[in-house]
N, C-alpha and C positions, 0 to 999 in steps of 0.2 A: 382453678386448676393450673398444674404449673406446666406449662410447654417446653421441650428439651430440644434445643436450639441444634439444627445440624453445627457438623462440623465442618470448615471450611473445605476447599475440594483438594487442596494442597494439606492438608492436617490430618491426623489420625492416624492409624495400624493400616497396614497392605493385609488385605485380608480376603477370605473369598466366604462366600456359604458354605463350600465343602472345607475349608479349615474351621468357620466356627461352629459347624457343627460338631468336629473332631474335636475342639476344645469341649463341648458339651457333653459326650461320651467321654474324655478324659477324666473331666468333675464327678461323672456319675459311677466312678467306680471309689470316689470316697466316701459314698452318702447310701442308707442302706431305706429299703423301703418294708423292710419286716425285721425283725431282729436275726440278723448273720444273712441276710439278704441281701447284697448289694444292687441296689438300683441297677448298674451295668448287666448286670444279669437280664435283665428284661425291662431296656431301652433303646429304643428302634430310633434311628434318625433316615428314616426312608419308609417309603408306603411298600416296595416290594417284599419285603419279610410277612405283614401283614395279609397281601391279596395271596402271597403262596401257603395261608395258617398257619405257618413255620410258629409265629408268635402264640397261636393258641395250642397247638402241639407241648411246645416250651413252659407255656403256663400247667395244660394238665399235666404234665410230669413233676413238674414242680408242686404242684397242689399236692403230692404224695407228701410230701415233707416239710408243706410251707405251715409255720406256727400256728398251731390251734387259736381259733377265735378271730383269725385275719383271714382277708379275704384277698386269696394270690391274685397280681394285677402285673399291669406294663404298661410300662408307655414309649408314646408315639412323639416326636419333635418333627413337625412336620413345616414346611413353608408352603405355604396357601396364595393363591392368586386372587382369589375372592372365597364370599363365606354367604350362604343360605339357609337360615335356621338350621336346620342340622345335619348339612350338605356340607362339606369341604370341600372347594375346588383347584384341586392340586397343577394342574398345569398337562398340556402333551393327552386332553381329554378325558384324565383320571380324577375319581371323586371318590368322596369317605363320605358314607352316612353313618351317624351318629343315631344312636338312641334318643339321647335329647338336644336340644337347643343348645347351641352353638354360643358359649358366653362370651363375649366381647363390645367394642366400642369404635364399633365396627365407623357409623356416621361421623365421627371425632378423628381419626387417625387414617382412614382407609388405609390400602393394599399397598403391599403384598403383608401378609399376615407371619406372624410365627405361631403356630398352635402347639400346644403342647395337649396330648388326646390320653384319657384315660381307658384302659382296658382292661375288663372283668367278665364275670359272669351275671347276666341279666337277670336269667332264671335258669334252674337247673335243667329245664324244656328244650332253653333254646341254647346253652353254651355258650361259650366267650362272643362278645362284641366290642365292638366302639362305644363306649357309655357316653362321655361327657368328652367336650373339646373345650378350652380355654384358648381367647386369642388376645 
């Protein structure tokens, strides 16, 4: 496995988490995640859109219109402080449970995390949730 060596502490971009994640939102308005669906459209880089269902709101409307045979989704770019099978723990005592299991390498890299969380519909019983987290 190949290790990617920090950067000196005097080297690199001045940067913060709340610019790269604005660089991340930037990118996501040129990559579409259904046909004429721009990803930006439902990509959250913060848990609050999420715990207020703004996100699943946004999805059922969208599900009016979203391309037959696909299944409307969003996602979550979230930074984690730690990760428990299918826990997310966001920091300031907030958590994401997840549907399933929490993929990552986690033992290999520890914390703090960038997860990127997919968001769908589980079953048509229960409505939109957190499906799957990638860290």
């Amino acid at each position: 496995m190949n290790e990617v060596e920090p950067l000196p502490l005097h080297a690199g971009r001045k940067c913060t988490m709340t610019s790269e994640f604005a660089r991340l939102r930037q990118a996501a308005v040129r990559l579409e995640i259904a046909p004429r669906i721009p990803l930006a459209a439902h990509f959250y880089t913060h848990i609050d859109p999420f715990e207020r269902k703004t996100v699943f709101a946004r999805l059922r409307k969208a599900a009016k219109t979203w391309p037959v045979g696909l299944a409307p989704q969003a996602f979550l770019a979230l930074y984690a402080n730690d990760i428990s099978g299918t826990t997310l723990f966001l920091g300031k005592g907030r958590e994401l449970d997840l549907k399933t299991r929490v993929q990552y390498s986690g033992s290999l890299i520890g914390p703090p995390y960038l997860v990127r969380v997919v968001v769908g519909e589980h079953n048509p019983r229960d409505g939109y949730a957190a499906l799957r987290g990638f860290a």
